[in-house]
C-alpha angles and dihedrals in degrees: 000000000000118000114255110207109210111229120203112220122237088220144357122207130195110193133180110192108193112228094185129321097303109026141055145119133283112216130193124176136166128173101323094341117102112177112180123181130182110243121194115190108208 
């Protein structure tokens, strides 16, 4: 089994971007990684 080193990450960032009233994308990133997701509030 190969060794897996653990990296703490320099930020992390949770964003919501607002697209219109009701839609937008949700954003989380931390050190390379970038995750989006689109959000809709009813």
């Amino acid at each position: 089994m190969p060794a897996t080193r653990l990296m703490d990450a320099e930020q992390f960032t949770i964003l919501i971007e607002p697209k219109d009233e009701r839609r937008g994308t949700l954003t989380m990133a931390w050190g390379t990684f970038r995750w989006t997701a689109p959000i809709v509030v009813q």
